[in-house]
C-alpha positions as CSV (number, residue, x, y, z in Angstrom):
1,X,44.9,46.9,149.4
2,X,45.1,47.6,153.3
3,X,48.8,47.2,153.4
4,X,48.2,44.9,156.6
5,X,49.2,41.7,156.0
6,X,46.9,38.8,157.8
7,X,49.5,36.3,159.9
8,X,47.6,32.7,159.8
9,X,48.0,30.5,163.1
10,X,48.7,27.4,162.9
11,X,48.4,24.6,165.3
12,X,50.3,21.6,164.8
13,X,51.1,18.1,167.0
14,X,55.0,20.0,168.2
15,X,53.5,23.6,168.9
16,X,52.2,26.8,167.3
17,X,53.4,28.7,164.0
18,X,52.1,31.3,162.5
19,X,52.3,32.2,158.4
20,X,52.2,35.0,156.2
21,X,51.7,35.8,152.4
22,X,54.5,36.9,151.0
23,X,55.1,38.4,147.4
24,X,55.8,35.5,144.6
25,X,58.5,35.3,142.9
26,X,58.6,34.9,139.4
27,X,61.2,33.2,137.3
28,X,60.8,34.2,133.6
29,X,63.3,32.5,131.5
30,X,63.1,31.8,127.6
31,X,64.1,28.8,125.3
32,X,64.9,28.2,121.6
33,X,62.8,25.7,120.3
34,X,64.2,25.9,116.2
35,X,64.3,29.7,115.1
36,X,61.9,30.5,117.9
37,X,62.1,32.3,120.9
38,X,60.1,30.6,123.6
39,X,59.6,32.7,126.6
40,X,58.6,30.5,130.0
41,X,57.5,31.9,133.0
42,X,57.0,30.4,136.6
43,X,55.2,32.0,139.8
44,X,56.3,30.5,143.0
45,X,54.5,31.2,145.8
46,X,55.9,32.6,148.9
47,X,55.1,32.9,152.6
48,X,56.9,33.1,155.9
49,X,56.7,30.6,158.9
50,X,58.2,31.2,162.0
51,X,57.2,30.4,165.5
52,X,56.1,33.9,166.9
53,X,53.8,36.3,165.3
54,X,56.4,39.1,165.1
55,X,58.5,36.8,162.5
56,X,61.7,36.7,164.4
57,X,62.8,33.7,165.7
58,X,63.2,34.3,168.6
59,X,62.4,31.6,171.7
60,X,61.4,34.5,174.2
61,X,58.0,35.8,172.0
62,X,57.2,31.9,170.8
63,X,58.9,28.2,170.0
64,X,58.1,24.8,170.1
65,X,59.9,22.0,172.3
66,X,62.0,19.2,171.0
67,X,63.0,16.9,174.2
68,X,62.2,19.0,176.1
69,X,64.3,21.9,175.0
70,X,62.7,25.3,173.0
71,X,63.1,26.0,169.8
72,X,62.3,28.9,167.3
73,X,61.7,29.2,163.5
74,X,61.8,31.6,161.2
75,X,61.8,30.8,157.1
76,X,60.9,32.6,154.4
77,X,60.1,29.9,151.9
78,X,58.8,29.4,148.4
79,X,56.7,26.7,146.8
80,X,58.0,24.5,144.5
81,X,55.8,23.8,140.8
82,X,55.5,19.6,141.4
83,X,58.0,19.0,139.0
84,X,60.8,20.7,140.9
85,X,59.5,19.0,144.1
86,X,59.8,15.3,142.7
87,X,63.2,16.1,141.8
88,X,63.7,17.4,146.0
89,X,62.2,13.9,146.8
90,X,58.4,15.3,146.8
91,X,59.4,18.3,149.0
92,X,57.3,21.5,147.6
93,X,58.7,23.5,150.6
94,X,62.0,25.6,149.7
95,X,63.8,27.7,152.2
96,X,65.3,30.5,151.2
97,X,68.8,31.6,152.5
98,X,68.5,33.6,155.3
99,X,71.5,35.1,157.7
100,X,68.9,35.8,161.2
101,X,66.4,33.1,160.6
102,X,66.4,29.5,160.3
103,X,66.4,27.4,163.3
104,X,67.3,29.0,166.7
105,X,67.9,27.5,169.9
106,X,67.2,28.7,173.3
107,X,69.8,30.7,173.8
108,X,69.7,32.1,170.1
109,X,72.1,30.3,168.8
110,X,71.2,28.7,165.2
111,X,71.2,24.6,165.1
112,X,73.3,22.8,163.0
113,X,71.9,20.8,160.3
114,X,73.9,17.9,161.7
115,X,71.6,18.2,165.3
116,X,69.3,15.8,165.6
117,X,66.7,18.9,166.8
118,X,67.0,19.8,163.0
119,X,65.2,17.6,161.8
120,X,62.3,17.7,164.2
121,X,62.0,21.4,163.4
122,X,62.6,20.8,159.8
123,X,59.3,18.0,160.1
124,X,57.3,20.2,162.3
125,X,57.7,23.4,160.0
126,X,57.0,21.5,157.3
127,X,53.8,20.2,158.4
128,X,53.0,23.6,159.2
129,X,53.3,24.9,156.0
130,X,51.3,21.7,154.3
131,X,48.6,22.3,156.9
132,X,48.7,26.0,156.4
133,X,48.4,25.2,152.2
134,X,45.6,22.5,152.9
135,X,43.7,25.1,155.1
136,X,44.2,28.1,152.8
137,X,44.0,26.8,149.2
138,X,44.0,30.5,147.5
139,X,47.3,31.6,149.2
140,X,49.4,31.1,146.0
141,X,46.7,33.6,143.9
142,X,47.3,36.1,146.8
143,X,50.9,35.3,146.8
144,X,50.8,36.3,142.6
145,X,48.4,39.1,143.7
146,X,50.7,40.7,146.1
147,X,53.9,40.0,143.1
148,X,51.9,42.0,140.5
149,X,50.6,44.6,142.7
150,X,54.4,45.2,143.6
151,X,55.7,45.0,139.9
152,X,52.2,47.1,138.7
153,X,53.3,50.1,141.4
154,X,56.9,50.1,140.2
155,X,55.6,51.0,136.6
156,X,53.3,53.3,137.7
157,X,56.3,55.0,139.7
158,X,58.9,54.5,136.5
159,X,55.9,56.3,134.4
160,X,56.0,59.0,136.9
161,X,59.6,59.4,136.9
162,X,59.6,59.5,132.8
163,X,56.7,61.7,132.7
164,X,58.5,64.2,135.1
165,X,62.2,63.7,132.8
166,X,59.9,64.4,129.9
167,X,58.5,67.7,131.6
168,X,61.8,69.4,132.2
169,X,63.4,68.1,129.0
170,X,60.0,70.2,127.4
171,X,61.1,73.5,129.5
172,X,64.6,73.0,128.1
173,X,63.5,72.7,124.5
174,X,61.3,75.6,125.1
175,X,64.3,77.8,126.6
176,X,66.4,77.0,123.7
177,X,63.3,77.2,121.3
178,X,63.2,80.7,122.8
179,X,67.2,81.5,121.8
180,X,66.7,79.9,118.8
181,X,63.9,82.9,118.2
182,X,65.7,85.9,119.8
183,X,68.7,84.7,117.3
184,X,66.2,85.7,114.4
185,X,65.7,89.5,115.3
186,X,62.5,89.7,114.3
């Protein structure tokens, strides 16, 4: 694992975005079905989209025009399993809050989903992200890849952490092993 992550460009009819693989996320739930615990678990793939390669929404280092006016984007969004996206009205794409990204006008200013620029930007990101899936078919495995490497270097790093607790709790035992002894006189 380089630690680099690859930032995909993608051209589209209303400009240039780029996207990156981002960490799943993974939703593990359980049901009863009877007496028995069911245990249900769901990987979303993730991946952010915005319209400079530095991933900050800002209009100065990239955007994309909407009559005549520029525009940045900057989502971090998750992919819906096709159940969930019938329910949205077929939409697979699900943005995930976010307090400096979204859509940004040119002088940095979010737009308000009542602007009629938010939808454009809404349609263009979109078809960004369904050209960016069509074009890169194994980004969810990746996606799950970079989710279990994560989760598989926090246990090795809890393991570590135990294994050192464990260490000192063996000197202690051994110090009062060794007052137990020195008790006995012998």
């Amino acid at each position: 694992m380089s630690g680099e992550k690859k930032t995909y460009e993608i051209e589209t009819e209303g400009g240039k975005f780029y996207v990156q693989i981002l960490a799943a996320d993974r939703d593990a739930r359980f049901h009863w079905e009877g007496d028995k615990r069911v245990e249900q678990e769901t990987i979303k793939g993730r991946v952010q989209v915005a319209t400079d390669a530095e991933f900050e929404g800002r209009v100065t280092h990239g955007s994309v025009k909407v009559r005549g006016r520029s525009y940045a984007t900057w989502h971090a969004v998750e992919k819906l399993p096709e159940v969930q996206a019938a329910r949205r009205g077929g939409d697979p794409w699900l943005s995930e809050p976010t307090y400096s990204g979204g859509f940004r006008n040119d002088r940095g200013q979010q737009v308000k989903l009542d602007a009629k620029a938010w939808n454009a930007l809404y349609a263009m990101e979109r078809g960004a992200l369904n050209k960016f899936a069509e074009e890169n078919p194994d980004w969810e495995r990746e996606s799950a890849r970079l989710l279990f490497e994560g989760k598989r270097a926090s246990a090795l790093a809890e393991k570590r952490r135990l294994e050192l607790a464990a260490d000192q709790e063996d000197i202690e035992a051994a110090v009062w092993l060794k007052r137990i002894e020195d008790l006995g006189g012998e």
